[in-house]
C-alpha positions in Angstrom: 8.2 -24.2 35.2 4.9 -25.7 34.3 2.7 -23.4 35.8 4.6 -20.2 34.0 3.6 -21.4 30.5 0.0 -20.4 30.5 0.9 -17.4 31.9 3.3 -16.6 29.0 1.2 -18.0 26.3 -1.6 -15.7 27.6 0.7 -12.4 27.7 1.3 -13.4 24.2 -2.1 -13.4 23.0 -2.6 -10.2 24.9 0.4 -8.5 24.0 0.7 -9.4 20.2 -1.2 -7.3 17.6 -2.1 -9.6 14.4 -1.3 -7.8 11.5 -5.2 -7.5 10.0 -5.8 -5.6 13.7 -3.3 -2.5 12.3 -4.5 -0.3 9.5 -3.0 -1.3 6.3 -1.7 2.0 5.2 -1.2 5.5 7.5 -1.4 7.9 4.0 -4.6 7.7 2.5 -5.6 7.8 -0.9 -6.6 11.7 -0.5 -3.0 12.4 0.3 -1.1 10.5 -2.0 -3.5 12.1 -4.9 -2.4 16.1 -3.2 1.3 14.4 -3.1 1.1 13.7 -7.0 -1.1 16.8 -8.0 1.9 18.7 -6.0 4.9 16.8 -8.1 3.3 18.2 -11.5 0.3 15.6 -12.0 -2.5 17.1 -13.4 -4.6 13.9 -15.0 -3.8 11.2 -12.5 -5.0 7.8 -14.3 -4.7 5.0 -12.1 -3.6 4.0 -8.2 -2.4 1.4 -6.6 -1.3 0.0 -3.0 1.3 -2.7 -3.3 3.3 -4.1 -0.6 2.7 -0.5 1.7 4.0 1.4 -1.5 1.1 3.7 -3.6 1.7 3.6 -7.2 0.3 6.9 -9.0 0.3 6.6 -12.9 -0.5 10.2 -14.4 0.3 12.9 -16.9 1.9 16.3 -16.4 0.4 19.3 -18.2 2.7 18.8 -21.0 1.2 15.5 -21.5 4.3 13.7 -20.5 3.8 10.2 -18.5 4.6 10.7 -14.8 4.7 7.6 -12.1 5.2 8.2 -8.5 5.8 5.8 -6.0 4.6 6.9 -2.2 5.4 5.2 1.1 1.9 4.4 2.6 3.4 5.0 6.1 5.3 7.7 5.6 3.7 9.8 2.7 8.3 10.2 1.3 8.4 10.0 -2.0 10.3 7.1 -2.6 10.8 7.4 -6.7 9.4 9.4 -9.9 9.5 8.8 -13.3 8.1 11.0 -16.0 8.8 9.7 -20.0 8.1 12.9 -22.3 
């Protein structure tokens, strides 16, 4: 039994990817900034990434407030506000 232990704790080591090895997001910023201009965006003020979710704070043409929340893996939509 003894002489299987290093042999899994190196197969661990090889075999697990630490999260700061994987990219933090798959959608970049370019995308999620077509994403809003393609919802009705036209002024986009401010983004964030928080917790794998892009935030996009913006205004429509009407001048309305419009926030869009974009999975960063995905790119899905996953909720839009606009406050006229």
């Amino acid at each position: 039994m003894m002489r299987f232990l290093p042999i899994l704790f190196a197969a661990t080591l090889l075999f697990g990817v630490p999260a700061s090895a994987r990219p933090p997001v798959a959608v970049p910023i370019d995308a999620v900034r077509n994403i809003a201009f393609s919802r009705g965006i036209v002024t986009i003020k401010d983004i964030d990434l928080d917790d794998g979710v892009w935030e996009v704070v913006g205004f429509d043409s009407y001048g309305a407030k419009i926030k869009i929340w974009v999975d960063a893996w995905s790119g899905a939509i996953v909720k839009m506000k606009r406050k006229f």
